[in-house]
C-alpha positions in Angstrom: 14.7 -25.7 -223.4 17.6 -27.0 -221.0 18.4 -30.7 -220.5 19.1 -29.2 -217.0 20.8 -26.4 -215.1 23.9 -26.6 -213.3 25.6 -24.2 -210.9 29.6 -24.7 -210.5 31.1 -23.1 -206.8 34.3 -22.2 -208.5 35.3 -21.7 -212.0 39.0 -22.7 -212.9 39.7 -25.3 -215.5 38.6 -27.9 -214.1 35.1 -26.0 -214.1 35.3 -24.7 -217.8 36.4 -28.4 -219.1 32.9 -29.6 -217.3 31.0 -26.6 -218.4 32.1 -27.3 -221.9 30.9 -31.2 -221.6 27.8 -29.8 -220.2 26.8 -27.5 -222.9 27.4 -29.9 -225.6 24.7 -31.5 -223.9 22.4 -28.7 -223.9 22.6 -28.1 -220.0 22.4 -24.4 -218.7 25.4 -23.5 -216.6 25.8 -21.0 -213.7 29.7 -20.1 -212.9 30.4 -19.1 -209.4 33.8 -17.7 -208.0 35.6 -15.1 -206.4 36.6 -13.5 -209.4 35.4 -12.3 -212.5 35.8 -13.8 -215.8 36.9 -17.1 -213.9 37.6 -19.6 -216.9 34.3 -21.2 -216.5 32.8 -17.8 -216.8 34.0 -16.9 -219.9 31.6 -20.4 -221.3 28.8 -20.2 -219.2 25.1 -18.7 -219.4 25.4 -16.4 -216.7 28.2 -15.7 -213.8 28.1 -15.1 -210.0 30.8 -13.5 -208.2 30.9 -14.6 -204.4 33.6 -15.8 -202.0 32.4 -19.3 -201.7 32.5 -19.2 -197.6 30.1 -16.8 -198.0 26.4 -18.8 -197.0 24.5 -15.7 -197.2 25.8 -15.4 -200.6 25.8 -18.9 -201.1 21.9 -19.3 -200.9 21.0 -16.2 -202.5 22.9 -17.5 -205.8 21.1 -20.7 -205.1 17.8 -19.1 -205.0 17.8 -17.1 -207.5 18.9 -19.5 -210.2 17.1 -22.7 -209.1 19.8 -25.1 -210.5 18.7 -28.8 -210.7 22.2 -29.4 -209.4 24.5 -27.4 -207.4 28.2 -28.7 -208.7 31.3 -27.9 -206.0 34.9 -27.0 -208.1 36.8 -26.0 -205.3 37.5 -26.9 -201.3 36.6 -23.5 -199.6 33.0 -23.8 -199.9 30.5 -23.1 -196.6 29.7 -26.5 -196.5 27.5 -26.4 -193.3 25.5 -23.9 -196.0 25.6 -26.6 -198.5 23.8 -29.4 -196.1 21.4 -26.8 -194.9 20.2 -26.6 -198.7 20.2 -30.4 -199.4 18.1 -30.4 -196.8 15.4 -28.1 -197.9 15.6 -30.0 -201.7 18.6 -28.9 -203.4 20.5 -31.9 -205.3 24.7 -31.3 -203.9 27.0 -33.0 -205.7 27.7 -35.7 -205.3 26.2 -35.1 -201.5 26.8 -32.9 -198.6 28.5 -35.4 -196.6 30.9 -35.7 -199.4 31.5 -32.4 -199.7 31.6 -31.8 -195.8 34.5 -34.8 -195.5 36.4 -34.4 -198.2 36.8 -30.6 -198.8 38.6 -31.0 -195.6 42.1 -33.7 -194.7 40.9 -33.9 -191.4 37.3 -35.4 -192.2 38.1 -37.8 -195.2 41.5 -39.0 -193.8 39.9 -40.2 -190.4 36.7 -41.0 -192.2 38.7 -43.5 -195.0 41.2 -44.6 -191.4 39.2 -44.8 -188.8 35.5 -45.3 -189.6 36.3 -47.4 -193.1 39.9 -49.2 -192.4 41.5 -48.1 -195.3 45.1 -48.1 -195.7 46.8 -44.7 -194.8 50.2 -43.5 -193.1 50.2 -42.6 -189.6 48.9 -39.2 -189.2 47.4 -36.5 -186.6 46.0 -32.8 -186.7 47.8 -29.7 -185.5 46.3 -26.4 -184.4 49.6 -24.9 -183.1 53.6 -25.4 -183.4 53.6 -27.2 -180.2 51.1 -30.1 -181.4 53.4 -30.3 -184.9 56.2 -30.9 -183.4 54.9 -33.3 -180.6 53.1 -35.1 -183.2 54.7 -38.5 -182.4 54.6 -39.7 -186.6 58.3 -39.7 -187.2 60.9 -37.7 -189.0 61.0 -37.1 -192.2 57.3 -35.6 -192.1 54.9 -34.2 -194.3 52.8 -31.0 -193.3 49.6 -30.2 -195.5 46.5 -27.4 -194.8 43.3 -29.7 -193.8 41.7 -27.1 -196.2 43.8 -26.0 -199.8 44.0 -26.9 -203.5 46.3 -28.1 -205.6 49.2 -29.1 -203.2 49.5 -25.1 -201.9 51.2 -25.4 -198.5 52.1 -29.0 -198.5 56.1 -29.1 -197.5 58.1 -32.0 -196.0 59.9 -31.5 -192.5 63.2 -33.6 -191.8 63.7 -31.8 -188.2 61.8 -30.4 -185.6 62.7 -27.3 -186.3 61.2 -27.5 -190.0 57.8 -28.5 -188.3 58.0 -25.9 -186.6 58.7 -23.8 -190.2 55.9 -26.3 -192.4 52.8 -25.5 -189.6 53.8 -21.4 -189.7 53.9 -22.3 -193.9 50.7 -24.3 -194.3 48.4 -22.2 -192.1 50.1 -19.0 -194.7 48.4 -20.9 -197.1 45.8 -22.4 -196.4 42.2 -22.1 -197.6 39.4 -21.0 -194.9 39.7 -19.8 -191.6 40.9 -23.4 -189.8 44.5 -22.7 -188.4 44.7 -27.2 -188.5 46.8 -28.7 -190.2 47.6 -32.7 -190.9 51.5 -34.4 -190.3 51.7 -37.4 -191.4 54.4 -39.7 -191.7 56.8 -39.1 -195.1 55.8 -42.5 -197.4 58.9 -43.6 -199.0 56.5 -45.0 -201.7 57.3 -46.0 -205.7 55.1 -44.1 -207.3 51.6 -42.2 -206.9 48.5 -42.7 -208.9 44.8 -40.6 -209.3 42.3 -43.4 -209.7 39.5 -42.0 -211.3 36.2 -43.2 -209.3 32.9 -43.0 -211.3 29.7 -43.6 -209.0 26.6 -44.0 -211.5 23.3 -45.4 -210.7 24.2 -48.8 -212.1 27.1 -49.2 -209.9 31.2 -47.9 -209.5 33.7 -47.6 -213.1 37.2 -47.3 -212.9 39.3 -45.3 -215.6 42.5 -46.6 -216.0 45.3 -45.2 -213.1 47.2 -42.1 -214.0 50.5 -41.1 -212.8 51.7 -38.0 -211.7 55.1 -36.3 -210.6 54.5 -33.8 -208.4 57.0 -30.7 -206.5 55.5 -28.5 -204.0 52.4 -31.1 -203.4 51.6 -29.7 -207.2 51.2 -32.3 -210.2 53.2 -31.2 -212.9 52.9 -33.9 -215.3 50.6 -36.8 -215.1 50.5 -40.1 -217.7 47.7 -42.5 -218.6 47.6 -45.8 -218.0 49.9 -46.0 -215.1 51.6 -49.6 -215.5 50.2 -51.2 -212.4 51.1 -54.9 -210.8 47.2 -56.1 -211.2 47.0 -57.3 -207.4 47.6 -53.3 -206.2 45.7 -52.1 -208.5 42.6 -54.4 -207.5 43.6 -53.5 -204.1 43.0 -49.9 -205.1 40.1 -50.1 -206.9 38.4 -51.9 -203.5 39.6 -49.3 -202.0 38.2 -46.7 -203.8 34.8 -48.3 -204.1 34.5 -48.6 -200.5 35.2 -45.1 -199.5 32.9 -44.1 -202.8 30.0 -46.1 -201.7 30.1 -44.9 -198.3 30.3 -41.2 -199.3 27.2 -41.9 -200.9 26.0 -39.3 -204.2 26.6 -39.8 -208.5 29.8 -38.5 -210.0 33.4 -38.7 -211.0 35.7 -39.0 -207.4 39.4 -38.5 -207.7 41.0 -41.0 -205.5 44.9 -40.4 -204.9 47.2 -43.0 -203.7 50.7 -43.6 -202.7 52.2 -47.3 -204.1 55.0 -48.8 -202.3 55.6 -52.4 -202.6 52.6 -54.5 -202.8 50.2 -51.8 -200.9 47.9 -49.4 -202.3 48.1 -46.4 -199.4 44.8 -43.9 -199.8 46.3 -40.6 -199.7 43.3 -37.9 -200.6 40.2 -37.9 -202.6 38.3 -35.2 -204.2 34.7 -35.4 -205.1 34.6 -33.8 -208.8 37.1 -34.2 -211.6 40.7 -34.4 -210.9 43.6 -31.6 -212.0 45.6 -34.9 -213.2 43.1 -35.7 -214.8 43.4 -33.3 -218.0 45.5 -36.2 -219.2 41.9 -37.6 -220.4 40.8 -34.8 -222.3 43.3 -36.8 -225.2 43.8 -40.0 -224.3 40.1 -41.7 -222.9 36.8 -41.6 -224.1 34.6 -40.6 -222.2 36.8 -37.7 -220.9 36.8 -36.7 -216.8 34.5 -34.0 -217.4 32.1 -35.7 -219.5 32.1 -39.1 -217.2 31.4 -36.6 -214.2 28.3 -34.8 -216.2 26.6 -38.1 -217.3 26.9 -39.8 -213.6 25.3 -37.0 -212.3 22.6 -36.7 -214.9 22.2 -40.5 -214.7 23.0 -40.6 -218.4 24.1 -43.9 -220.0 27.8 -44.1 -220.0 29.4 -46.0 -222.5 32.7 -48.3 -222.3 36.1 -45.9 -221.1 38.2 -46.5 -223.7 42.2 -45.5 -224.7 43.0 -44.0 -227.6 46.6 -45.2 -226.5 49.9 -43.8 -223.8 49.3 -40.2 -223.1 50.3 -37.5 -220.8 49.6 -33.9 -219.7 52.5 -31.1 -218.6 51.3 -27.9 -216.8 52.1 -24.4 -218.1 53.1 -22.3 -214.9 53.2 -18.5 -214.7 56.3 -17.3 -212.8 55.8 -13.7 -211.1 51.8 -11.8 -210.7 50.9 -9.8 -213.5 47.3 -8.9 -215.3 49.3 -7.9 -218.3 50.6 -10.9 -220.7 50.6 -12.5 -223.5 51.4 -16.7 -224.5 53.8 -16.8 -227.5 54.9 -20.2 -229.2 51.6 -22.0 -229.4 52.1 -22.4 -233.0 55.6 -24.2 -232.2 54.0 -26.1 -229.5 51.3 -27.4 -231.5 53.4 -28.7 -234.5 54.4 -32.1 -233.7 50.9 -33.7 -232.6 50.8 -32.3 -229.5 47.5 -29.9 -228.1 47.2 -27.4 -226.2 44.8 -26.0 -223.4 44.8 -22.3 -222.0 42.8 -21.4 -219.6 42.7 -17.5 -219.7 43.0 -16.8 -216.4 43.0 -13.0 -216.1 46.0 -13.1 -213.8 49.0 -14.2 -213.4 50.4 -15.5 -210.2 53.6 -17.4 -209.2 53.4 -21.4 -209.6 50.0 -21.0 -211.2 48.9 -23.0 -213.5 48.1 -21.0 -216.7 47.6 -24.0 -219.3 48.1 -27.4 -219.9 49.9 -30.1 -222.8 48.5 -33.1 -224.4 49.9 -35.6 -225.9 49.6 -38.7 -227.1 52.9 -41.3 -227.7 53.4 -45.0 -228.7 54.7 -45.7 -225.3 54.3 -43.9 -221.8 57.5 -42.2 -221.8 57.6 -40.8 -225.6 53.9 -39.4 -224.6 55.4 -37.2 -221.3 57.8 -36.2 -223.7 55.9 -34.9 -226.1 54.0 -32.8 -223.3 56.5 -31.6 -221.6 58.2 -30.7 -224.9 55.4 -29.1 -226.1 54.6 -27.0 -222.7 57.9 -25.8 -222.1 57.6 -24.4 -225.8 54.6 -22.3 -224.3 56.4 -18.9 -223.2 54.5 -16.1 -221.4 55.7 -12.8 -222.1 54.7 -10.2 -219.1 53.8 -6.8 -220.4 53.6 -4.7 -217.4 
């Protein structure tokens, strides 16, 4: 009846893009998250409710729905839980390993330095004040959670008393229950870029680099292709591949790096699809979501191809409220530009409610579209 089963751990957008490619293909989905009527809940078969650190929760989900393929969405996941079940037979995606290094800085970032040589910044771990401040990287510095999403608790630190001020802010918001942090020396780089990594049974594809402008360590509008030299771009496309193939597994990998100069610096990687990447839901074919599906169904996966410049602009909500309503779609829609909303039941300050697309005969006209067409977007708060 199914083509297969899938269970996601975590349902946001990302989730309920891939849950949409997936039941185009006839696949069964199981949403997972903390909260009810997640996005990817709301276009699923059936929904679990579950923090995600929870094993014991963890493995009963698992049992009783006997996905083919158990599908990580988010970075707080038990993944000692997750290896534990790969073990006894369960397929993780795109492996356990990858999930136990990269769900965490710490892991991936000495993994990619010091077991693969890839280029990074100078870097260490904190547990406590003391160890930011001593950290020895340099001034300006930039403080990050080993454990969070989307750039929460990420700040930049030009004294030692604003180390001091980033640890006490990134342990706040951090994900799990690690007080460890990452410094690492402030990159006075050119430009950043998500390279989207696809490892398939025949081998690694590249989608074309996609830039992003971020504040907070959040991307707030990203653009596809990023105009690359071709050297740094080959540089991180090696890169990529190497840190890929070592992780081992099928699937779409987000690979983020700084540019400055001549040198592709690896920043982070994520092993599912990428929050900049909702720039390829209109501009590539195959999309994120739909790349990530077919790897891990070992599906045939046809040429990437442009349909031309594009770019994405986040909608944000501005104060917490369960109790609102999004006005001026029609407006936002009108000139060529579309429009994604998640339907998050909450609101919450900075989060990201809904997304632009649009498409432009040149990089530039297409972020202006997007942005255009997002700040157009208005959310009116009831209560």
């Amino acid at each position: 009846m199914y083509l297969a089963t899938l269970m996601l751990l975590g349902s946001g957008e990302l989730g309920r893009e891939f849950a949409i490619a997936a039941k185009r293909l006839g696949c069964r989905v199981i949403a997972c998250d903390r909260y009810d009527d997640a996005p990817a809940m709301q276009v699923a078969d059936a929904r679990e409710v579950f923090s995600m650190l929870d094993g014991t929760a963890l493995r009963a989900a698992v049992e009783k729905h006997k996905p083919d393929y158990v599908v990580p969405e988010i970075e707080a996941i038990d993944t000692a839980m997750l290896a534990m079940l790969e073990g006894e037979g369960w397929h993780v995606v795109p492996s356990a390993k990858a999930v136990q290094l990269t769900m965490n800085r710490d892991g991936i970032r000495d993994f990619a330095a010091q077991e693969l040589g890839l280029t990074t910044s100078r870097y260490i771990f904190a547990e406590t004040r003391e160890e930011a401040i001593a950290a020895g990287v340099g001034l300006p510095a930039v403080v990050k959670p080993v454990m969070s999403s989307s750039g929460k608790g990420q700040s930049v630190a030009r004294t030692e008393a604003e180390l001091a001020t980033a640890f006490d802010y990134a342990v706040a918001n951090m994900r799990g229950d690690r007080p460890r942090v990452i410094v690492e020396a402030f990159i006075d780089f050119d430009y950043e870029i998500t390279l989207l990594t696809v490892a398939t049974k025949d081998g690694i594809l590249f989608c074309p680099p996609i830039g992003h402008r971020q504040e907070g360590g959040d991307y707030r509008t990203s653009w596809q292709p990023a105009p690359m030299d071709p050297a740094v771009l080959k540089s991180a496309q090696d890169q990529a591949a190497k840190v890929v193939g070592a992780l081992g597994g099928h699937g779409l990998f987000g690979v983020e790096f700084f540019v400055a100069g001549d040198q592709a610096i690896f920043s982070e990687l994520s092993p599912r699809p990428h929050d900049t990447g909702m720039v390829t839901l209109i501009g590539q074919n195959p999309n994120e979501f739909e790349l990530h599906l077919r790897a891990i169904l070992g599906l045939p996966i046809p040429a990437i191809t442009q349909h031309g410049p594009s770019a994405s602009a986040v909608i944000l909500a501005d104060r917490e409220s369960s109790d609102f309503a999004f006005t001026g779609v029609a407006a936002a829609l009108e000139d060529g530009a579309d429009i994604r909303l998640f339907a998050k039941p909450v609101t919450l300050r900075n989060r990201r409610m809904g997304v632009a697309l649009a498409l432009g005969e040149s990089i530039d006209q297409a972020i202006e579209r997007a942005e255009q067409a997002a700040a157009k977007i208005d959310i009116q708060y009831l209560a």
